[in-house]
N, C-alpha and C positions, 0 to 999 in steps of 0.2 A: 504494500500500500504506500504508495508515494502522495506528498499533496503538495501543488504549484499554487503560490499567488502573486498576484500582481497587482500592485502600489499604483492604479492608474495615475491616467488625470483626472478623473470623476469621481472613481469608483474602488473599494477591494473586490478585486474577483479570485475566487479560490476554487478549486477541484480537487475530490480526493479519486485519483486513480488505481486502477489496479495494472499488473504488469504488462496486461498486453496493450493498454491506453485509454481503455475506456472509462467513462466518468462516470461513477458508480455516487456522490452526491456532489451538491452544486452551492456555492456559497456568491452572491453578492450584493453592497449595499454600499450607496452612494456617499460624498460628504462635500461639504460645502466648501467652492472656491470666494475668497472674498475679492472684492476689486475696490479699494478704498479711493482709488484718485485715478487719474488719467495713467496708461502707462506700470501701474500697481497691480497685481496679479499673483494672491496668495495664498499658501492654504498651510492647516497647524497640523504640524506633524504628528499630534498628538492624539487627532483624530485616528489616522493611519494605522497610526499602534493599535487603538481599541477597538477598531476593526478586527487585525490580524488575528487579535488573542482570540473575539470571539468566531472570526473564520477557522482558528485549530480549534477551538472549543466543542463547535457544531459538527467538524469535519472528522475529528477522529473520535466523536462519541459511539464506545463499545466497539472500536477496532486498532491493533497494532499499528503504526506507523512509523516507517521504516527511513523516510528520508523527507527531509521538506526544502524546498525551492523558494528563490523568489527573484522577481523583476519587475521591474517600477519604471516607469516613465523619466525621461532622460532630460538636463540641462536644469531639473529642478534643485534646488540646492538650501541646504539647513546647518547654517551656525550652530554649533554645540561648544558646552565648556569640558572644564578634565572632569566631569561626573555624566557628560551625557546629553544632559539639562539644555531647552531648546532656550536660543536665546532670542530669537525675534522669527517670523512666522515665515515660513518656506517660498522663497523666489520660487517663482514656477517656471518652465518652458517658453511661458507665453510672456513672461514678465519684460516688459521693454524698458523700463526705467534708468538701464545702466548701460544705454545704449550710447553716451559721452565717454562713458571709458572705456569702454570696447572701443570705440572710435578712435579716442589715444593712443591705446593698445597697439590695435591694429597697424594705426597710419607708423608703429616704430618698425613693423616688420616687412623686408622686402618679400618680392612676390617670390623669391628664386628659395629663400629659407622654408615659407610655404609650401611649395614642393616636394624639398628635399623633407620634411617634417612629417609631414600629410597626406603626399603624394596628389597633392590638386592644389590650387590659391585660393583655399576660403579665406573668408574675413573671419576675424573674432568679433562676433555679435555680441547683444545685449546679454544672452543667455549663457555664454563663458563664463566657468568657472572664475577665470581673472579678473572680467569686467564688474563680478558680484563682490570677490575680494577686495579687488579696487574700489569700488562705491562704499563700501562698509568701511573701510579702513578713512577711507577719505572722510566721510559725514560724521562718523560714531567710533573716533580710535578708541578709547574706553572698552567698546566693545569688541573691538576687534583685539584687543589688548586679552579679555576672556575668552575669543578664540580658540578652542587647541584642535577641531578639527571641523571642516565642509564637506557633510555629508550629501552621500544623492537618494532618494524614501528609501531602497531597499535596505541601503549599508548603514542609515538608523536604524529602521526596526531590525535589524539582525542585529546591531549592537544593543538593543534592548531588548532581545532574545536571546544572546548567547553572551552578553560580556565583551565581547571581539569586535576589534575594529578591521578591517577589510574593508577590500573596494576591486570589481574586476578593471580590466586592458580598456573593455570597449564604452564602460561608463563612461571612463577618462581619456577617451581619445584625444583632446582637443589638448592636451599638456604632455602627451605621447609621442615619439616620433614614431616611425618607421620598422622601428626595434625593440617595439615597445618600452622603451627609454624615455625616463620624463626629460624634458626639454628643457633643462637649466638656463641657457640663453632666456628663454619667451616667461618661465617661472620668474627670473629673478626682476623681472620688468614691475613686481608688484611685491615690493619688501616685503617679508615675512609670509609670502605665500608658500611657499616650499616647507617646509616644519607644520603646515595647517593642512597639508593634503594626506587623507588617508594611507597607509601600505595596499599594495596591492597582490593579488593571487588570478588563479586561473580560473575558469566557469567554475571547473568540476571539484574543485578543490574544500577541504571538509572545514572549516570555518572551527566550527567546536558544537556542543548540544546544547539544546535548549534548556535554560537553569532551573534549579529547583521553584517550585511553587507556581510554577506557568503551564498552562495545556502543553501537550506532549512533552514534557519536562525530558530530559535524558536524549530526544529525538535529534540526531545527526540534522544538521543543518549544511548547506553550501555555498559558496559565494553567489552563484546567479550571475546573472549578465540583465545588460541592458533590455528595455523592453525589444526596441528594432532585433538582437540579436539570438534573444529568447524565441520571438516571434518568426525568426528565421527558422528555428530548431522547429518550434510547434508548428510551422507550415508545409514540414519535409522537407525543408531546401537542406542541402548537406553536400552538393558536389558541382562539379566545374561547371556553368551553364545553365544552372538552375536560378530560375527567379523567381523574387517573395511582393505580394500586395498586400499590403495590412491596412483597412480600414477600417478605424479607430475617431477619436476624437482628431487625429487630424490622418492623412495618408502618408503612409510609409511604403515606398520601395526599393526593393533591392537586388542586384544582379551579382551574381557570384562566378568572378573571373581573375586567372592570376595575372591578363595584362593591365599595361595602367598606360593610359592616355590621359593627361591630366585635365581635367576638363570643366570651366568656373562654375561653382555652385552645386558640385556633386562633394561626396564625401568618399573617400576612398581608403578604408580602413586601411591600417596594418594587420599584413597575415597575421590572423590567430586562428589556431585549431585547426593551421592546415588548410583555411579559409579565406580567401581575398573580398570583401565583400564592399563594393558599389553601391551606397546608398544616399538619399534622401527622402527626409520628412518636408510635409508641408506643412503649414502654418491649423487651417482648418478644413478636415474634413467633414465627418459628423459633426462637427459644433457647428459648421453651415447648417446642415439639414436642421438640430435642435433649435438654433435662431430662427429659422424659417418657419417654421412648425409651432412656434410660438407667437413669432408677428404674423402667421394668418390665422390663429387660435384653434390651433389642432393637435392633433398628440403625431408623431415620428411616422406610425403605421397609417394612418389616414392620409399624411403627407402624399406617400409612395402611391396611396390607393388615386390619388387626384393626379398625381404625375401620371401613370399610367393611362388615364381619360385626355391628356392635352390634346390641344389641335396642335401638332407642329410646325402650322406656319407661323402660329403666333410664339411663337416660344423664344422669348428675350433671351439675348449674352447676358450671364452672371461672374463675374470675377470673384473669387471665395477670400476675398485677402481681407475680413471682419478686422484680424489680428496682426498685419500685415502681411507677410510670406516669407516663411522660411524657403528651403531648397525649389528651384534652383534661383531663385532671383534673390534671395537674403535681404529684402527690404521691408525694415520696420514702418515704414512712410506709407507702404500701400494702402491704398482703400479698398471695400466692398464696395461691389456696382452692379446695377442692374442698366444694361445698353438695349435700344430696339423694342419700349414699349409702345406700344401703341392699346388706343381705347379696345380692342379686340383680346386684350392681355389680361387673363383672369386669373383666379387660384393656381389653377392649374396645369396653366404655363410656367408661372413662377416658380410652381414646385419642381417641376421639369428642368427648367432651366437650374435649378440649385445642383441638381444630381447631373446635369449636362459639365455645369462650370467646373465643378469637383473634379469629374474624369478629366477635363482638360486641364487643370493644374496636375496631376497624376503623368497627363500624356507627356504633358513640356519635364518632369522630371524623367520619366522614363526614358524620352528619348536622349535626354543629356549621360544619365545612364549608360546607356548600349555604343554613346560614345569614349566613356570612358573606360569601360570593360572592353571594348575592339571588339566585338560581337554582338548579336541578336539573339533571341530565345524563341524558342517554336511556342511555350507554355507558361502561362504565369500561374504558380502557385497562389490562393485567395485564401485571406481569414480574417476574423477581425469582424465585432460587430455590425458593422456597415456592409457585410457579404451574408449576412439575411437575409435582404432584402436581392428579390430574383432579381427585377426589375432593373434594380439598380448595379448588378452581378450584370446582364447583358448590356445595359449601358456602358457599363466599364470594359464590355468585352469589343464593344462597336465602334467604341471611342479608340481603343488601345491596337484593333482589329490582332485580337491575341487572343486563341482561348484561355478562359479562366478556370482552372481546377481548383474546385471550393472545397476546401476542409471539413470535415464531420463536427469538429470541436470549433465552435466560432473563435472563443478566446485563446488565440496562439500563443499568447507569449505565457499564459497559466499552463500551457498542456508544455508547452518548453520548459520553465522552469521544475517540472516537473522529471521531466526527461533528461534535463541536467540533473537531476541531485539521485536521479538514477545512475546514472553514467558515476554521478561522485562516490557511491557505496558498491558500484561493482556489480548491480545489477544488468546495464549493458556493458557490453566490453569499450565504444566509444559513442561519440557524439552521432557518427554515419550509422552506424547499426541501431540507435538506436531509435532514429527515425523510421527506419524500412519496419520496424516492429509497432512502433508505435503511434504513427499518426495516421488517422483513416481520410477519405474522401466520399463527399458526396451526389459530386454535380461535376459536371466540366461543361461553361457555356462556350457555344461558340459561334464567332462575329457574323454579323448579317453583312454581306454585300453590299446590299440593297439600301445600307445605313453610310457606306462611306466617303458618299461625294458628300451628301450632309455635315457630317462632321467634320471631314475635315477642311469644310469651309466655316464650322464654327472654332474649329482649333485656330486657325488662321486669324480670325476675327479678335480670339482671345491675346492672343499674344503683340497684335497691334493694338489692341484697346489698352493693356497694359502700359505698354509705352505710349503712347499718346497722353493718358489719364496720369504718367507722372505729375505734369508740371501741375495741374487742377490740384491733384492731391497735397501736394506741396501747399498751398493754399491751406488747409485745412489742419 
């Protein structure tokens, strides 16, 4: 009995599995993000925690459990003191606040170091480890003075599960080079951030067990990996050519290929586990559709039921940048838009048009993708609450024109983390086998013809409306 959870952005979602993969019970419950000010985007880690305990509470009541996993949403981060103790409430993903010192950051680093570091020229955005160090240390030295380490959700609550501090490779990629070597140069740009970063270990690596007086008390624990890299595991990707779609609160995709073409706005790990893996996240996926579904006063599932009815001639360009856009464009400045209403524009188009916009910020990562991997993929692996819904599963396939093979398990980076802390007690022999054993499929959609002049005169559309819509946005 293995059990995966994962620290979303929303939500803890947990499963307790048994060894061939199947989720024999199901745990999740939401918690609240605050947004105090413009730019502000937070949530208490402490919620987190009282989730988790009562996720093993519910999960192994009246059974053994032999290993527990975990993976959390990534670029979030929580000041702690030397007891643990949270000291002010968790930067999120989404948090753009510290987006002046990423900007400093960044503008000290040439593009040729980025490369050699990263293997592509990202910028250090808002959501950099450094640029949050930076801004704390700047506004509240005091507190950054009680500092002793910047956690990301998972490697808090495993240090208030187990005592241990840990942190894996691909959480930290961004202060990692190439060799999984932290990057003393780009560290030392932010006094005292080096001595504040957790130690790190490997996915499958045994962390310690969970302490006395806590559900599964004794229960091996492991480090986990990041959600994108959990989400890789729980979608089946495991070898050369395989690619992952995870839609989630925003969209994550990923190509797995050992060339590298460096190419702006993609993220191109360092081999780990034997793995070269091409990715980007977008800013909002589902959190488009949940805004949507709220400003036309409907619930998620009715959303989809009215997109399915549109007339598509009326069906507006939607740009999904609520929260600006991460990969590949990295601009905290962008707006949400809706282009091409006209009085004929009802519900139903609008809904349409949110699950159209979506796959095309999905397509312009993809394709930046398969340029930086030197290859194409015949198949895209799918999971991720947002691969629910059929609808918007063939959309993404018509948009992408790629079949999509949909996972059994929606929540991929739970059935990953899972699958890792298997692999960490030796229950699989490694990461590749333990996929072929354990993750099912349910569906493989695939693209309509008859949908691709369509599209890709709306992908066209999106990516000139993007640029054109800078300078207006600028305004704003």
């Amino acid at each position: 009995m293995l059990i995966g959870i994962d620290v979303g952005t929303t939500a803890v979602k947990a499963t307790l599995f048994d060894e061939r993969g199947f989720a024999l019970r199901r745990f999740g419950v939401p918690y609240e993000t605050a947004r105090p000010s413009p730019g502000h985007v937070e949530q208490n880690p402490k919620d987190w925690m009282a989730l988790v305990l009562r996720a093993l509470t519910e999960l192994s009541d009246g059974v053994q459990i032999n290993a527990i996993g975990l993976c959390s949403q990534v670029n979030t981060h929580i000041f702690v003191d030397d007891e643990g103790e949270v000291l002010l409430p968790a930067f999120t993903w989404q948090d753009t606040r510290c987006a002046s010192d990423a900007a400093a950051i960044d503008e000290q680093i040439a593009i040729n170091d980025k490369i050699k570091w990263w293997g592509a020229p990202l910028p250090v955005d808002a959501s950099h480890v450094l640029a949050r160090m930076a801004y704390v240390s700047r506004l509240d030295p005091d507190l950054w003075a009680r500092t002793r380490f910047v956690l990301a959700p998972k490697d808090y609550c495993i240090a208030q599960l187990t005592d241990e501090i840990t942190a894996d490779p691909m959480t930290n990629f961004g202060i990692l080079d190439q060799r999984l070597c932290l990057i003393d140069p780009l560290i030392d740009l932010v006094p005292g951030a080096k001595k504040r970063l957790p130690p790190i270990s490997g996915f499958t690596s045994l962390v310690g067990k969970v302490r006395h007086g806590l559900p599964c008390a004794s229960v091996p624990v492991v480090t986990g990996a990041m959600d994108a890299w959990s989400g890789l595991f729980g979608a089946g990707v495991s070898q050369q050519g395989e690619a992952l779609y995870l839609s989630g609160t925003s969209e994550i995709l990923g190509l797995i290929s050992d060339q590298r073409h460096p190419t702006p706005g993609v993220i191109s790990f360092a081999t780990c586990e034997a793995l070269t893996l091409h990715a980007g996240p977008t800013q909002s996926g589902g959190a488009s559709v949940q805004w949507a579904a709220k400003l036309l006063g409907v619930d998620v599932n009715t959303m989809s039921t009215r997109a399915a009815n549109a007339n598509l001639q009326h069906v507006p360009l939607f740009l999904p940048h609520l929260e600006g856009e991460r990969a590949p464009l990295w601009d905290s400045e962008a707006k949400g838009s809706f282009l091409g209403l006209t009085s004929s524009t009802g519900s139903a188009e609008l809904a349409r048009a949110v699950l159209e916009g979506v796959a095309y910020s999905a397509r312009l990562v993809f394709d930046r993708l398969s340029e930086s991997a030197g290859r194409k993929v015949e198949i895209i692996h799918h999971s991720g609450g947002g691969s629910r819904s059929d609808l918007w599963c063939q959309i993404r396939s018509d948009v992408l024109q790629k079949p999509l093979k949909r996972t059994t398990t929606s929540d991929a980076g739970v059935l990953g983390a899972a699958l890792i802390a298997g692999v960490g007690i030796g229950l699989f022999e490694t990461l590749f086998s333990a996929t072929q054993k354990f993750v099912h499929y349910d569906h493989v959609f695939e693209p309509n013809s008859e949908t691709q002049a369509r599209h890709d005169l709306g992908y066209a559309a999106y990516q000139l409306a993007y640029e054109q819509l800078k300078a207006v946005n600028r305004l704003f």
